[in-house]
C-alpha positions, -999 to +999 in steps of 0.1 A: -293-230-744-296-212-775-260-209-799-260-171-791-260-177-757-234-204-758-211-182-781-211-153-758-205-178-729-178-201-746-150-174-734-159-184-701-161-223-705-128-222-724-108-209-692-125-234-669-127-264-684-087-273-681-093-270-644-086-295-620-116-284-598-131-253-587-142-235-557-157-204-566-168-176-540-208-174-543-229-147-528-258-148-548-251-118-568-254-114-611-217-121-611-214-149-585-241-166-598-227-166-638-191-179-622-204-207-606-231-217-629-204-214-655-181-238-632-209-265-629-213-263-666-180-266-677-166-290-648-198-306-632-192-323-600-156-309-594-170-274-593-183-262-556-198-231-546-191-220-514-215-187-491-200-176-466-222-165-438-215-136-413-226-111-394-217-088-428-245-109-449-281-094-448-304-122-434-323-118-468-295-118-492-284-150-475-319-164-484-318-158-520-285-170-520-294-205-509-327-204-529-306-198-561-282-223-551-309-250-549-334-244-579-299-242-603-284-274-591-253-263-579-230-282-557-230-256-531-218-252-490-223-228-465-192-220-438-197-199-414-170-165-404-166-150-373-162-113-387-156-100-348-128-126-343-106-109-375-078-088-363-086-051-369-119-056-390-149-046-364-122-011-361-140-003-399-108+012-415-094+022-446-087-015-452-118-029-443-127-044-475-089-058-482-096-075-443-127-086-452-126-101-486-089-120-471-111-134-444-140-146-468-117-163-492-091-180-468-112-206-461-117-208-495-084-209-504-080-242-474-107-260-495-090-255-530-059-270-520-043-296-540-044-284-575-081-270-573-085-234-580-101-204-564-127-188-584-141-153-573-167-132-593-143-098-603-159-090-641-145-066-661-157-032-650-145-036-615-118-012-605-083-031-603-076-003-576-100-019-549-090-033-521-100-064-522-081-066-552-052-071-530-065-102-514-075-116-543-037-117-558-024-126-522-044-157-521-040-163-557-078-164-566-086-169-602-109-142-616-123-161-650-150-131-656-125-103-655-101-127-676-128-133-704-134-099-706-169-102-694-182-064-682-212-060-662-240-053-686-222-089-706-228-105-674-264-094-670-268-101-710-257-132-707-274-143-673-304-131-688-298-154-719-293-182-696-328-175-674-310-173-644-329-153-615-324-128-604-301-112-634-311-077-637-311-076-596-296-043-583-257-043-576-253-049-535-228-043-510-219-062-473-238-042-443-209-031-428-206-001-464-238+014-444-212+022-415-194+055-419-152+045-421-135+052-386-167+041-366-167+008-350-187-019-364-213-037-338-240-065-339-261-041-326-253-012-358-255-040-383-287-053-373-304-016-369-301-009-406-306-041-417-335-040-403-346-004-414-335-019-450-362-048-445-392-024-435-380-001-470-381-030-489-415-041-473-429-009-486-418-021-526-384+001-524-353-016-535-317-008-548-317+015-515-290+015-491-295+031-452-264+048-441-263+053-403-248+088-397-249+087-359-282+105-347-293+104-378-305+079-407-302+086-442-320+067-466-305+067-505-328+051-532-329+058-568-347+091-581-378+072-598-385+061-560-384+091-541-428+095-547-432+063-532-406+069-503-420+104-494-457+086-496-444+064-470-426+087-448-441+086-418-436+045-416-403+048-421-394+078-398-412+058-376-392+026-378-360+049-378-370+065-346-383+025-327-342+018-343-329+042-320-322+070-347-336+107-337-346+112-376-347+100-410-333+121-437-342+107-477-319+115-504-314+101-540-289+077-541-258+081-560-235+054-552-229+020-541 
């Protein structure tokens, strides 16, 4: 580790070395992946990071997850979340996320107990307003990027600096964001653009999202991937279509 990269990461060490222990929230993500790589380096053993799995998770994104768990040596664990067994959640309201991200970090919270804290991966950019903001204070997570002042393109910087993988990977978001608010979430709606997402990807587009609008699919991808999306099409109106979808409308993609 070079001195540059160890000055721009000191911040970071400095508010989690005087930790007890540490279980920090780990998805996979640029940010996760800093926090708890940042956790094992300052604390070593007394640092875990925790995935939870779910019916949320992308069957992919869980992969990489536990890949880049394993090749950076982290003292990682895997629990499992019923998201259909949380009160009001499958309904897919307004507070969807605040249900969500309480559900993901409870059991969290459980196994920080006795003096350990809760780590989750907040950096500084992230809207305060969001709501699962609101979880975050209620189960008094710690959010050591946010607090070191440590904005997205720091985090990727420094990630980058570190040779971690996967650190200039597109920002993400749970499947249940490709569900319209107000309609239910289902296994079965999940799964059928998860798995239109898996046949987009198959065909070398990425950063996309596929938003299921009823009858209808719409797939979002940046704009320097709409040649290679119209060149494909007919494959994907055709994997729409076998989803149960009556058409597939492509559009540029302008937000998360």
């Amino acid at each position: 580790m070079t001195q540059r990269t160890m000055s721009g990461l000191e911040p970071l060490l400095a508010l989690l070395r005087p930790l007890t222990g540490a279980v920090a929230a780990y998805s996979g993500g640029v940010d996760s992946t800093l926090l708890a790589v940042a956790a094992h380096t300052a604390l070593g053993p007394r640092a875990l990071a925790v995935t939870v799995r779910s019916a949320f998770t992308a069957p992919g994104d869980l992969d990489l997850a536990l890949d880049k768990a394993r090749a950076l040596g982290l003292n990682h664990r895997v629990l499992d979340l019923d998201v259909w067994a949380v009160p009001g959640l499958s309904a897919n309201g307004p507070d969807r996320c605040y249900l969500c991200k309480r559900a993901v970090l409870t059991p969290l919270a459980a196994l920080a107990a006795q003096g350990v804290a809760l780590l989750e991966g907040t950096n500084a950019d992230d809207d305060p307003a969001r709501p699962g903001r609101r979880a975050v204070a209620e189960l008094g997570a710690l959010s050591p990027l946010a607090e070191a002042g440590l904005d997205k393109a720091a985090v990727r910087a420094l990630s980058r600096d570190l040779g971690l993988p996967g650190w200039d990977a597109p920002s993400n978001s749970c499947l249940a964001t490709r569900i319209p608010t107000g309609t239910p979430l289902t296994p079965a709606a999940l799964e059928r653009v998860d798995r239109l997402e898996t046949v987009a990807r198959g065909l070398g587009l990425s950063a996309l999202r596929c938003r299921d609008r009823g009858e209808t699919l719409v797939l979002e991808i940046p704009p320097d991937q709409l040649p290679l999306a119209r060149n494909n099409e007919n494959t994907l109106v055709e994997a729409a279509r076998a989803a149960g979808f009556s058409g597939l409308i492509i559009k540029e993609r302008t937000s998360a």
